[in-house]
C-alpha positions as a printed Julia matrix, in Angstrom:
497×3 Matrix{Float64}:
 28.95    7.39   40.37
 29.79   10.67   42.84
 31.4    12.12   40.45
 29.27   11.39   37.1
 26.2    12.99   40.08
 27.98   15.67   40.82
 29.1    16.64   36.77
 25.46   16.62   36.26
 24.25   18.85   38.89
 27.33   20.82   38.58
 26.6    21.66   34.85
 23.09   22.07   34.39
 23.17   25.6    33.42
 25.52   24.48   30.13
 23.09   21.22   29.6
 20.0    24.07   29.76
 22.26   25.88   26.98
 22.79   22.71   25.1
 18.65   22.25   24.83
 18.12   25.95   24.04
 20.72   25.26   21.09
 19.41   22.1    20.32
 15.32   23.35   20.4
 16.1    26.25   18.45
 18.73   24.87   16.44
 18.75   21.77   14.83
 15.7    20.49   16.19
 13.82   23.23   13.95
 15.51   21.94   10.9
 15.13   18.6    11.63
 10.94   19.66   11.84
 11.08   21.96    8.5
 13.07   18.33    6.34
 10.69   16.26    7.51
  7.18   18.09    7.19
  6.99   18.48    3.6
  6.41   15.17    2.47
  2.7    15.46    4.28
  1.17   18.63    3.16
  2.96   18.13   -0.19
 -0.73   17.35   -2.3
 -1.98   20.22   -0.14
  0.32   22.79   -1.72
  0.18   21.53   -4.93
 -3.57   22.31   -5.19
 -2.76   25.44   -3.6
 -1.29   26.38   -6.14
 -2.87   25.24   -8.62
 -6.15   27.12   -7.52
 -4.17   29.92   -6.98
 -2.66   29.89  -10.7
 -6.42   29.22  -11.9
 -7.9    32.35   -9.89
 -5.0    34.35  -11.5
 -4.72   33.38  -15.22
 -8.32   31.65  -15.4
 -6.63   28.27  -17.25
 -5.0    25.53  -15.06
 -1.57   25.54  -14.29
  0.69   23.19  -16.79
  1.59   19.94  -15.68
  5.73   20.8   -16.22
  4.77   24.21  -14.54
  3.39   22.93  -11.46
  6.59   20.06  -11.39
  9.13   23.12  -11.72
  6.99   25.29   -8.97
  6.79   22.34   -6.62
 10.83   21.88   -7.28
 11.78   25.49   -6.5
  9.44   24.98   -3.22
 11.06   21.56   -2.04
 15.18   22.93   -3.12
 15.12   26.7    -2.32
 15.36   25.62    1.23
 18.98   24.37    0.65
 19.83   27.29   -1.68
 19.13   29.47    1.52
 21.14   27.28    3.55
 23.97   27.63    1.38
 23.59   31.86    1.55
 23.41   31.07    5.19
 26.6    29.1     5.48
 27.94   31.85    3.8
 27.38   34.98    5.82
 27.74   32.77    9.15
 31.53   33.62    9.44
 31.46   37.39    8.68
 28.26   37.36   10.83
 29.09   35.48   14.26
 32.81   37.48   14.28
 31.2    41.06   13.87
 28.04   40.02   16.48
 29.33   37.86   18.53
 28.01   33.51   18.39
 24.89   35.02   21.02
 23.65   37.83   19.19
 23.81   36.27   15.74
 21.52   33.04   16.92
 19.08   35.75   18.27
 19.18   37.93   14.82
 18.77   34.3    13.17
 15.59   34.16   15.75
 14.24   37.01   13.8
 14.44   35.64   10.03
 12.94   32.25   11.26
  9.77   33.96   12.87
  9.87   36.31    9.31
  9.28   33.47    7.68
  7.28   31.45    9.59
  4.52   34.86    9.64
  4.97   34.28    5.63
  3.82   30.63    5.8
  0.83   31.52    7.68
 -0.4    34.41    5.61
  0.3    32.62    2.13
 -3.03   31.4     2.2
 -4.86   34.22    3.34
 -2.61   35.83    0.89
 -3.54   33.56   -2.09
  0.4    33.48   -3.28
  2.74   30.56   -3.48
  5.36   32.78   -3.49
  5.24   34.02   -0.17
  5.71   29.59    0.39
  8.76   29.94   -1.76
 10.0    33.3     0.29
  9.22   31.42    3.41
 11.26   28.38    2.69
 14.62   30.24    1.45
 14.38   32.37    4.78
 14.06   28.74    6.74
 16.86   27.52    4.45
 18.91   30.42    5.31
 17.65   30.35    9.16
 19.21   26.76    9.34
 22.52   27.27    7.13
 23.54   30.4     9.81
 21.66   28.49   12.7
 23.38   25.04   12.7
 26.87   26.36   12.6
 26.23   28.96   15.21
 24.83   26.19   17.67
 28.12   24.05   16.88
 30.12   27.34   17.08
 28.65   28.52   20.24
 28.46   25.26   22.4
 31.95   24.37   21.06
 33.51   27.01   22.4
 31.16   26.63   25.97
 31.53   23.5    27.12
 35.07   21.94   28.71
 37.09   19.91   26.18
 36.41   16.42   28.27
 32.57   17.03   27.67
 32.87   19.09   23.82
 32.14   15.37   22.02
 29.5    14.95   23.91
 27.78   18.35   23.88
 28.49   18.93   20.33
 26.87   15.86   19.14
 23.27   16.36   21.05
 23.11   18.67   17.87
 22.74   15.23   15.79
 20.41   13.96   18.44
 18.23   17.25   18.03
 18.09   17.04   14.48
 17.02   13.26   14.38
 14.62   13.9    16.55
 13.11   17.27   14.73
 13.04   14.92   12.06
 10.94   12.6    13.96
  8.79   14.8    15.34
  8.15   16.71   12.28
  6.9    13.03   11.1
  4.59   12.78   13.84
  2.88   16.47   13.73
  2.59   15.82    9.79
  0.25   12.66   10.28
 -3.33   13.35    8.85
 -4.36   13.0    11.89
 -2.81   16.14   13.78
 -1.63   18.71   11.18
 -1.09   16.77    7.57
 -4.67   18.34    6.97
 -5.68   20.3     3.93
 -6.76   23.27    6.71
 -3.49   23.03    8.84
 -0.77   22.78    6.44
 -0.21   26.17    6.56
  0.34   26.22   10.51
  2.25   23.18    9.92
  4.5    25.34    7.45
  5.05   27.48    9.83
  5.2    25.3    13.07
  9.46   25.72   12.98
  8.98   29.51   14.43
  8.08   28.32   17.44
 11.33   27.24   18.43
 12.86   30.11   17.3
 10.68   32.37   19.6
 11.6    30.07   21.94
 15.6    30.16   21.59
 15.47   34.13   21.14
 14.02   35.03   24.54
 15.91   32.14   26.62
 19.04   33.4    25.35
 18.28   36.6    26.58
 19.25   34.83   30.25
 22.58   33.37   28.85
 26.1    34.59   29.03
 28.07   34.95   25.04
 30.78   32.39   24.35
 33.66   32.68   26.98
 36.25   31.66   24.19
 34.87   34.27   21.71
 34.93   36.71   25.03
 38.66   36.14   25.34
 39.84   35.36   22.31
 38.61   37.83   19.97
 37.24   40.48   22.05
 39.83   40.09   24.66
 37.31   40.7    27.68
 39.3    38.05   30.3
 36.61   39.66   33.29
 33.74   38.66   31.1
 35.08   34.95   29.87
 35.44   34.4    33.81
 32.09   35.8    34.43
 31.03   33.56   31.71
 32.51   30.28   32.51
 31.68   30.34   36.34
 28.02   31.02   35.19
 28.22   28.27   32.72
 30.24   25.48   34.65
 29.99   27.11   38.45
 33.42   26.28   39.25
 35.84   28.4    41.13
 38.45   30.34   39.84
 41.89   27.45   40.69
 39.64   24.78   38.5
 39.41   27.48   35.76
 43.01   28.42   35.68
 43.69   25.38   33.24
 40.8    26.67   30.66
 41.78   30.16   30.69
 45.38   29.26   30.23
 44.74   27.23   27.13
 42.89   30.65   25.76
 45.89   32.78   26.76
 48.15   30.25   24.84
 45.6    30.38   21.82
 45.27   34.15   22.12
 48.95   34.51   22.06
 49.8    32.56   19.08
 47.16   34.38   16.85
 48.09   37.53   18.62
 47.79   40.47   15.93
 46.45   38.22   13.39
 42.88   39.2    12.19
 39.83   36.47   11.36
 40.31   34.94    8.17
 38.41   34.59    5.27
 37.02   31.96    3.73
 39.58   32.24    1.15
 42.58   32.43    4.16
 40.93   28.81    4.88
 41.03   27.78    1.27
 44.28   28.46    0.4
 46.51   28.66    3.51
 49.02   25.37    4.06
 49.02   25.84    7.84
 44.8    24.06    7.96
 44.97   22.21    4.86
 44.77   19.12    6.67
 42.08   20.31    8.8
 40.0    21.53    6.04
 40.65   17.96    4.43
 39.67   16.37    7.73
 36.33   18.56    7.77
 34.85   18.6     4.43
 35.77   15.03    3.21
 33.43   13.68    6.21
 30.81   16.35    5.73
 30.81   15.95    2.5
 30.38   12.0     3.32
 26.95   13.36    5.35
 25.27   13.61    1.46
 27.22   11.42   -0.66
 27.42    8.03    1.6
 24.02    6.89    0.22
 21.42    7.89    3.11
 19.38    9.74    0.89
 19.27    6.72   -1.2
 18.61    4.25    1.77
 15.6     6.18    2.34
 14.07    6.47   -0.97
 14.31    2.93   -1.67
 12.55    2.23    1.71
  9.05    2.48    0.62
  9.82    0.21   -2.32
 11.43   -1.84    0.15
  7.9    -2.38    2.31
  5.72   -2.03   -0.68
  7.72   -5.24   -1.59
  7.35   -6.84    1.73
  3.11   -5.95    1.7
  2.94   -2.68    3.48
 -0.33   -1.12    2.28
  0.78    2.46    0.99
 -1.5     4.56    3.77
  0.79    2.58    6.28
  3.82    3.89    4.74
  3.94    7.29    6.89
  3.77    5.6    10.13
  6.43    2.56    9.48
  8.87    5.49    8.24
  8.48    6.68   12.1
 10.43    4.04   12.89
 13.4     4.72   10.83
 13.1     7.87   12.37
 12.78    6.73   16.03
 15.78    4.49   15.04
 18.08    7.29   13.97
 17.4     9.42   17.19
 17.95    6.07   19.32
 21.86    4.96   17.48
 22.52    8.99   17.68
 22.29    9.48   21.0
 23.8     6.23   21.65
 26.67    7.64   19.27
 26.37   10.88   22.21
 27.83    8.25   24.76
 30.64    6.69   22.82
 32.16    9.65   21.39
 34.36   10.24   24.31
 35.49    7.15   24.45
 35.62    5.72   21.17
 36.76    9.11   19.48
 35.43   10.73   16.34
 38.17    8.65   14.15
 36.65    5.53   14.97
 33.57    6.32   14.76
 33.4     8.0    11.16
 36.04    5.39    9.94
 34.47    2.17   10.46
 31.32    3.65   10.55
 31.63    4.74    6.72
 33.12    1.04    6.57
 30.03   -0.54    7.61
 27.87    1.5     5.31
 29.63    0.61    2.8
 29.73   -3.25    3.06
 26.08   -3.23    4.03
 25.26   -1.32    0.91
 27.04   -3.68   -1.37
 25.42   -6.72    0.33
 22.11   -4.6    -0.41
 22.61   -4.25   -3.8
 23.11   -7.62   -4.52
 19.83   -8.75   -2.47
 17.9    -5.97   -4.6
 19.27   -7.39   -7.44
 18.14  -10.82   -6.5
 14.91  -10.07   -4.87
 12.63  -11.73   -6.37
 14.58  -14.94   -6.37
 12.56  -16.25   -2.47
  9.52  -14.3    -0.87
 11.69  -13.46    1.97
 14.23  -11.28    0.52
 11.87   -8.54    1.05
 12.33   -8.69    5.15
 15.93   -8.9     4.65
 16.58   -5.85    2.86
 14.31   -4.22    5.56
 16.62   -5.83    8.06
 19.85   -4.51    5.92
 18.2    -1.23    5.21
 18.0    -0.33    9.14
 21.02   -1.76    9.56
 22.86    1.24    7.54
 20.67    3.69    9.26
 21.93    1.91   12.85
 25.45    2.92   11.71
 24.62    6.07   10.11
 23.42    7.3    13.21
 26.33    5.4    15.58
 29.48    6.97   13.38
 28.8     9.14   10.54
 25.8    11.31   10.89
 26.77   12.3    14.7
 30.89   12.45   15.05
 30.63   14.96   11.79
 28.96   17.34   13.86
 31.85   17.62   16.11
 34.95   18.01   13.74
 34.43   22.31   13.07
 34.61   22.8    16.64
 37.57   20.55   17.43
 39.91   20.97   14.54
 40.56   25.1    13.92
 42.12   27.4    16.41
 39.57   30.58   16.96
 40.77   32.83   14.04
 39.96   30.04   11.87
 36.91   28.48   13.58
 34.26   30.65   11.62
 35.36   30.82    7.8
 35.92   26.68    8.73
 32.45   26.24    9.74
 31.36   28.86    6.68
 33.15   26.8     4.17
 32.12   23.03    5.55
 28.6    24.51    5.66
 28.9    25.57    2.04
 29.8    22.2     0.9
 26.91   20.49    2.76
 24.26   22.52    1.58
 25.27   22.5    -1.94
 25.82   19.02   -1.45
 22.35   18.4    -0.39
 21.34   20.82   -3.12
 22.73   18.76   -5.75
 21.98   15.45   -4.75
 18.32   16.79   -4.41
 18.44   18.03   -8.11
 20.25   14.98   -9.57
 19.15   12.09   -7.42
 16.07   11.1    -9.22
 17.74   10.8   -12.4
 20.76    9.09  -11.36
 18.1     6.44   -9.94
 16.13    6.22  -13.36
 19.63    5.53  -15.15
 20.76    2.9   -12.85
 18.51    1.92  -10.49
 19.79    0.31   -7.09
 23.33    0.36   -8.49
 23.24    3.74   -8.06
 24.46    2.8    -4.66
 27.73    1.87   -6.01
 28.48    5.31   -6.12
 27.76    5.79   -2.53
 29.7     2.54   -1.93
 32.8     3.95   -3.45
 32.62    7.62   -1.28
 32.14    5.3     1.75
 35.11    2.91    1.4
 37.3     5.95    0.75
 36.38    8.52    3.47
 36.52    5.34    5.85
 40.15    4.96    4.58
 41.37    8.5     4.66
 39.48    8.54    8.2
 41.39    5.35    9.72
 45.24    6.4     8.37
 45.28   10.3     7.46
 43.47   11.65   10.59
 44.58   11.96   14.17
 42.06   11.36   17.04
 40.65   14.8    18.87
 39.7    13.55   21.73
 39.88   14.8    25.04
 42.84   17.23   23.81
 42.85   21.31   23.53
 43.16   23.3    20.56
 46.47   23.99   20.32
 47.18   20.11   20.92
 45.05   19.26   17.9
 46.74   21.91   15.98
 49.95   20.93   16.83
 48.95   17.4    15.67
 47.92   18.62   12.49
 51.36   20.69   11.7
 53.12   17.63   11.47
 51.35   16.94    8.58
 50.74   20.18    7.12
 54.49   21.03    7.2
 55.88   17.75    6.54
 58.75   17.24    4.78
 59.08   21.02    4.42
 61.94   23.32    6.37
 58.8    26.3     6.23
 57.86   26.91   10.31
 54.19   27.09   11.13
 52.71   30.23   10.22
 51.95   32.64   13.5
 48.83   31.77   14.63
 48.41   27.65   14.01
 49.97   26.76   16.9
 52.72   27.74   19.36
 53.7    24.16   20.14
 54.68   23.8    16.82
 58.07   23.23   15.92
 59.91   23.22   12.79
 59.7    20.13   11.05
């Protein structure tokens, strides 16, 4: 109990960090997902009267469909531009400055979603939601990036996961705000647009008091004076309890020594992370394609079924939302103990069993007039374990499994595939339910059972271990069976196999 006191009065400058992340981070695009199911009719006759004070006819019905798609997806085609330039950008700037410059494009557009209807154009809507897009695919990874390489490795599951938290509960909260009784208003959805630049303003002059990463300090810029400035700041220990940290970065800095960044194409193609890269993309890639998306479209069918009038739909989806923050920050408690493996292996597991038992009572709904509360029961359920393994241990793989030259391409090309996962599901979701209705979960089902598999015998825990002991773990299977050493810079430990 002394010492659990004493960890949390010891660290509060890094769990201040952690909410500045979190606020300006995640938390904003947890808001800017959630709040555009509310104002959605709003827009829509926005622009429609907009279209009709242009052209003087009414806008098509397939034209206002494709305008309204373009405004929902070119968030995720932003984040996927974002993803992109994240590993160039935090390498040349530095993880501190590059959230700030982030800071910038989120109040950009957020100034663009107020004026739009001042402005009478849509477009400056459709402007406004790429920059967001783009403000969350740089932002996310730069939070994970940033804190990952802050925090000691005994607390990184921990830290790295109150990003999950944050985003659960943006998502929440944008629920809440969006309500017709606070901002889901035909005269505040503009402000309610635009409420996600608030954080950002927020994030950009905090971090004005805080130090850059110390492992980006020594590592890459080789500044040791200012990673020891930065870490007694940060953790406010003396100088004999930092030895051990700064010696793991000497060992790291050693083994890459000469070696620049890579590319996103170094990551793609090298055999020395190929594991890694496995280990990181099959999970993320498991964050759009394990059937969540799914779980919560069918929902309102679900209560509609069970005699939910439909203006009591917005406020009973609260609670899947108030579920999801409560199982991820439970998940924020178990990862150091349980480990990430665990968690994302039987997690993905569960999800898929419960969806299969789902299916079936979908199928055979109508059979008793309870069937209805059961699938709500089942249909929490997944989101319970969505939130306890998958949707927070994900968050924490980019900053555990690459050594520092790696660390940013990895997080570029893992954000890459989620966003253009997201993108795609978006586009091809609704007809892939049309076509097969709630067996379209069976594809879900099948992306479960296997990244639960891979999870559970392919991938060694992380936990509580340094870089170049993860790395090491990984060279025994990037280099077995093979009489090739380790190329420079994967891992000193590593010996020939």
């Amino acid at each position: 109990m002394k010492n659990n006191l004493k960890e949390l009065t010891q660290y509060w400058r890094l769990y201040l960090l952690t909410l500045v992340l979190g606020v300006g981070g995640t938390l904003q695009y947890g808001i800017q997902v959630s709040i555009m199911t509310s104002p959605a009719e709003h827009i829509q006759s926005f622009v429609n009267q907009t279209w009709l004070g242009r052209y003087e006819v009414p806008v098509g019905e397939s034209t206002n469909t494709l305008l309204w798609s373009f405004i929902v997806s070119t968030s995720s085609l932003g984040g996927l531009v974002g993803a992109i330039h994240c590993g160039s950008l935090s390498v040349k700037y530095g993880r501190k400055t590059s959230l700030q410059i982030n800071n910038v494009v989120a109040i950009l557009a957020a100034v663009m979603m107020v004026l739009s209807r001042m402005a009478k154009s849509f477009e400056m809507i459709l402007l406004g939601r790429f920059l967001f897009g783009y403000n969350s695919g740089l932002g996310i990874n730069l939070h994970l990036m940033y804190l990952g390489e802050s925090c000691p490795k005994r607390m990184r599951g921990f830290l790295t996961l109150t990003s999950s938290i944050f985003l659960s509960l943006g998502k929440l909260l944008g629920q809440v705000i969006g309500i017709k009784e606070l901002m889901g208003t035909e005269d505040m959805w503009p402000y309610l647009l635009a409420v996600s630049g608030l954080p950002a303003i927020l994030q950009f002059l905090s971090l004005l008091w805080f130090p850059e990463a110390p492992r980006y300090l020594y590592i890459d810029k080789g500044d040791e004076d200012g990673c020891k400035k930065a870490l007694q700041w940060l953790w406010q220990e003396d100088e004999v309890n930092l030895k051990l940290e700064l010696e793991d970065m000497r060992q790291e800095r050693q083994s890459a020594e000469g070696e620049k960044a890579k590319t996103m194409l170094d990551v793609l193609r090298s055999r020395c992370v190929r594991w890694q890269l496995l280990a990181l993309l099959i999970p993320c890639s498991g964050l759009q394609f394990c059937g969540i998306n799914a779980i919560y479209f069918y929902a309102f069918d679900i209560f509609r079924e069970s005699g939910v009038p439909d203006d009591k739909m917005h406020y009973l989806s609260l609670g899947i939302g108030a579920t999801e923050v409560i199982t991820v920050t439970t998940c924020a408690f178990m990862i150091d103990r349980a480990g990430r493996k665990r968690l994302l292996g039987f997690g993905y597991l569960l999800m898929g069993v419960m969806m299969s038992v789902l299916i079936v009572m979908l199928t055979i709904k109508d059979l008793y007039s309870w069937m209805p509360y059961l699938n709500i029961a089942l249909l929490f359920s997944v989101i319970c374990v969505y939130g306890l393994g998958p949707s927070g241990a994900s968050m924490c793989l980019s900053a555990d499994l690459f050594l520092q030259a790696w660390r940013p391409s990895a997080f570029a090309v893992g954000g890459i595939v989620n966003w253009a996962g997201l993108f795609l599901i978006g586009m091809l979701f609704p007809y892939i339910v049309a076509g097969m209705g709630q067996f379209c979960f069976l594809i879900f089902v099948g992306y479960c059972i296997f990244t639960s598999a891979f999870m559970l015998y392919f991938i060694p825990e992380t936990k509580g271990k340094t870089s170049m002991e993860i790395t090491e773990d990984f060279n025994k299977l990037n280099f077995k069976n093979s009489g090739t050493e380790p190329e420079k810079g994967t891992g000193m430990f590593a010996t020939k196999l």
